[in-house]
C-alpha positions in Angstrom: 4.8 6.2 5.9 5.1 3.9 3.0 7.8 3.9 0.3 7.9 2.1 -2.7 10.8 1.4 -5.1 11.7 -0.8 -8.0 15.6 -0.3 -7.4 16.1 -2.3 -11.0 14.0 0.4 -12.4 14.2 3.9 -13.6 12.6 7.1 -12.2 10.0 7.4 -14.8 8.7 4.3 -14.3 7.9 4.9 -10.2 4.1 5.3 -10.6 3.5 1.8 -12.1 6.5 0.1 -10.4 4.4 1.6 -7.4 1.3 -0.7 -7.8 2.8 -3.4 -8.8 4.7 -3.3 -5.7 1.4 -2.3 -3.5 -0.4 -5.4 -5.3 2.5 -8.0 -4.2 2.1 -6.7 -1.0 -1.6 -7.0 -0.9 -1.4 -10.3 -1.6 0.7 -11.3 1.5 -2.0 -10.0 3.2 -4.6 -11.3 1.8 -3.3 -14.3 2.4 -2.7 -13.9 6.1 -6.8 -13.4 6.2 -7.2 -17.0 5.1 -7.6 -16.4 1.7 -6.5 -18.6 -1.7 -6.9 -18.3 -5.2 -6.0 -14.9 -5.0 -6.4 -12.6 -8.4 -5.5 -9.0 -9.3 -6.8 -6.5 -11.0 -9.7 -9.1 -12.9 -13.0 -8.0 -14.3 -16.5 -9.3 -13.4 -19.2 -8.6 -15.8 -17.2 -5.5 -16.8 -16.7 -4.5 -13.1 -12.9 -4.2 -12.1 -11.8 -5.2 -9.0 -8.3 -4.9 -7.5 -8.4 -8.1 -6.1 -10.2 -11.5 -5.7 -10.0 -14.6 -3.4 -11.6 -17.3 -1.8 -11.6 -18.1 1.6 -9.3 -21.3 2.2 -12.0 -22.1 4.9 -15.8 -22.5 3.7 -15.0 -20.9 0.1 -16.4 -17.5 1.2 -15.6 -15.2 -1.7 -13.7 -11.6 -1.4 -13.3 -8.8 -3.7 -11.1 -6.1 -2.9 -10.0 -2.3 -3.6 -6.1 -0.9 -2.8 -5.3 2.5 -2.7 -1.4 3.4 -2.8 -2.2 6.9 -2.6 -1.2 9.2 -0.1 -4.4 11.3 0.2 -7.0 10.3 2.9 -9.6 7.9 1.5 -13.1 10.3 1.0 -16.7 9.0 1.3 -17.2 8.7 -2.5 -14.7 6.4 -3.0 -15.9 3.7 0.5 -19.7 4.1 -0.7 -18.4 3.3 -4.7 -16.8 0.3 -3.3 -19.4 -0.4 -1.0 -22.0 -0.5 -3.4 -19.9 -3.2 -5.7 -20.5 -5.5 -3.1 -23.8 -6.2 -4.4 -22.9 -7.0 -8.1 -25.3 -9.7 -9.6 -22.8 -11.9 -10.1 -21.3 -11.7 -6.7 -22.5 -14.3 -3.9 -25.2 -12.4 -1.9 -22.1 -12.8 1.4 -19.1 -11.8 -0.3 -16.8 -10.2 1.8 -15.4 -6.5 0.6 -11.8 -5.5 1.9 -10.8 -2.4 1.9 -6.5 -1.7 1.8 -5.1 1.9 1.6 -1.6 3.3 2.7 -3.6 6.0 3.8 -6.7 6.8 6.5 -9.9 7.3 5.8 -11.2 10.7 6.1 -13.6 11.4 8.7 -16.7 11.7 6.6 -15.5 8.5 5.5 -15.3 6.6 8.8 -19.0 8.3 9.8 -20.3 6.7 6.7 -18.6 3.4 7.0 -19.7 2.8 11.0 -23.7 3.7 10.0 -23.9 1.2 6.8 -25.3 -1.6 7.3 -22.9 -3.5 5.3 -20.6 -3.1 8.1 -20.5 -6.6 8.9 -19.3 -6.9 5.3 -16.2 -5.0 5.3 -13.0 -5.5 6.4 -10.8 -2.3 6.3 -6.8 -1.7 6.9 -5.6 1.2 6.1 -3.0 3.0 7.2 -0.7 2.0 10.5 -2.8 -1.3 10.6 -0.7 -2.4 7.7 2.1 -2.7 10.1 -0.3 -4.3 12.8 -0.9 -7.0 9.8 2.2 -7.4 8.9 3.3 -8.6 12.2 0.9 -11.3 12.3 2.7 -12.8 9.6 6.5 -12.5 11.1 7.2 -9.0 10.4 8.8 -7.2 13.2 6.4 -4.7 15.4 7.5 -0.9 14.9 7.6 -1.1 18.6 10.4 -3.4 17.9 12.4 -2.1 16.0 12.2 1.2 17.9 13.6 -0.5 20.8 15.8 -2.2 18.0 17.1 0.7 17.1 17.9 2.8 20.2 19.6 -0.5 21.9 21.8 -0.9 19.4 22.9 2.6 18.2 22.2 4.3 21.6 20.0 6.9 19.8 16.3 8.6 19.9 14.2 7.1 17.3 11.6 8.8 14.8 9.1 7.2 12.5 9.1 4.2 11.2 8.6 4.0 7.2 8.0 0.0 5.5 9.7 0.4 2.2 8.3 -2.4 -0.2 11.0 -2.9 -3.2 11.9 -5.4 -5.7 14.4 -6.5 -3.7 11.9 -7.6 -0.7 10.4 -5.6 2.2 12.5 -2.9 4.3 11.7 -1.2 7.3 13.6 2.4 7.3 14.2 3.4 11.3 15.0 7.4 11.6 17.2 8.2 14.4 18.2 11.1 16.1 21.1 11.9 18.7 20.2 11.7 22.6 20.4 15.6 23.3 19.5 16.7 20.2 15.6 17.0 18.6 16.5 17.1 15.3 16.3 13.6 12.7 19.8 13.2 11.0 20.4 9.6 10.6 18.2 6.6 9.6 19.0 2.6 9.8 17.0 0.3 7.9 16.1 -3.5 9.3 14.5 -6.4 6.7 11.6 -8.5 7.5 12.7 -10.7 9.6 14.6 -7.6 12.0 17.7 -8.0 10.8 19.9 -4.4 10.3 21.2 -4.2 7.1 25.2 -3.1 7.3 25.6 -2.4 3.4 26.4 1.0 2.4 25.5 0.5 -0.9 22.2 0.0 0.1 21.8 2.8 2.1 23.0 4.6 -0.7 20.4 3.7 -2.9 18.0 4.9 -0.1 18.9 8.2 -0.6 18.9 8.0 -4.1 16.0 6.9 -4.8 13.8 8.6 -1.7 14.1 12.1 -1.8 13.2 12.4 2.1 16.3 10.9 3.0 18.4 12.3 0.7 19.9 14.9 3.5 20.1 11.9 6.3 22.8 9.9 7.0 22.6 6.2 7.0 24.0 4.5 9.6 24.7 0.2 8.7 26.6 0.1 12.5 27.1 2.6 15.2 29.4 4.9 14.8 30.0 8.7 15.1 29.2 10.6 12.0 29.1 14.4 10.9 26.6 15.4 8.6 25.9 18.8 6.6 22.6 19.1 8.8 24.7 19.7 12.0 25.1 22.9 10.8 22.8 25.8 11.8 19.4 25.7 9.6 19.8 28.4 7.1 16.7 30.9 6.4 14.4 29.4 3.7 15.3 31.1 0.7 18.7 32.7 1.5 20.6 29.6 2.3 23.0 29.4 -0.9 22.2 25.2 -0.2 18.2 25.8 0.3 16.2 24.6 3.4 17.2 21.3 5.3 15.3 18.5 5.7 14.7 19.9 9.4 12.5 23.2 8.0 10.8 20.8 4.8 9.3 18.7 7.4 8.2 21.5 9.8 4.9 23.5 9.4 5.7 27.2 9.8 
């Protein structure tokens, strides 16, 4: 999962400190393609576009769409962006790429593999972010998994990229060896390096509600937290559900 948070900022402002954030993002990668001259959020002929480059190599030109939302990408919005490929002011070989936190849904993906614009379009969404990433330095989640459990001799859980104003976190969740339950997390920056301030992991939970209830851990150590207690029924718990019954279908 992807988080995204303007720690100078102020709650209210999270939904634009959000694409701003995204876009910065997107640029790194865009730039790992081989791109240059990269613009955001530019008009052509009254088309917007999130993004346009050109290729450092042969000058090809790209336009772009990014999607920070959560949601699965539907058809509508790949055959909208599809179909902007062939603007009249666009070179008749410009490349379209495609960049979403999220997946594309499945009548998506049956669309996208029949078009014969295929050749066109470059898509990441999702996990492939990370794969990206990692072409550029970033660590692997593989990685930092065995990062992780190395160095704090615990199971590991997802691995979330947290993309703030202060530079580009991963945030490990951990778990203890015999137990199933997630009730820790560590957090590692770009380059793999653990983060040991408390502040910081402070802020985490401040900011993030999902790891609001889990304890962050800047070194091994023992710890006690309120979610070693027995989960509580939803609703009669004078402290309301735990993160462990929030995360959990029924």
């Amino acid at each position: 999962m992807f988080y995204f948070v303007n720690f100078s900022g102020v709650p209210k402002t999270q939904s634009y400190d959000q694409g701003v954030l995204f876009e910065k993002l997107v640029k790194k990668i865009v730039d790992a393609l081989g791109f240059k001259d990269i613009e955001l959020r530019m008009k052509i002929s009254g088309k917007e576009y999130d993004i346009r480059a050109i290729a450092k190599l042969g000058g090809r030109t790209l336009i772009g769409e990014a999607k920070a939302r959560r949601e699965n990408q539907a058809m509508p919005v790949i055959t909208s962006f599809v179909g902007s490929l062939d603007h009249e002011d666009l070179p008749t070989d410009t490349l379209g790429l495609f960049i979403s936190i999220s997946d594309l849904a499945p009548d998506a993906k049956d669309w996208l593999g029949k078009t014969r614009k295929r050749d066109r379009i470059e898509i990441i969404v999702s996990q492939q972010i990370f794969e990206r990433l990692a072409q550029i330095g970033y660590p692997t989640t593989q990685q930092l998994k065995k990062l992780s459990a190395s160095q704090f001799g615990m199971r590991t859980g997802d691995t979330h990229l947290l993309v703030s104003d202060q530079g580009d976190f991963f945030i490990q969740t951990l778990a203890r060896n015999n137990e199933a339950r997630i009730k820790a997390f560590c957090v590692y920056d770009s380059n793999g390096n653990r983060i040991e301030e408390r502040a910081f992991g402070q802020n985490i939970k401040n900011r993030i509600e999902d790891f609001q209830e889990l304890f962050f851990l800047p070194r091994p150590q023992n710890f006690v937290t309120n979610l070693d207690d027995t989960p509580g029924r939803i609703g009669v718990d004078k402290e309301g559900a735990g993160w462990f019954e929030h995360k959990l279908p029924a």
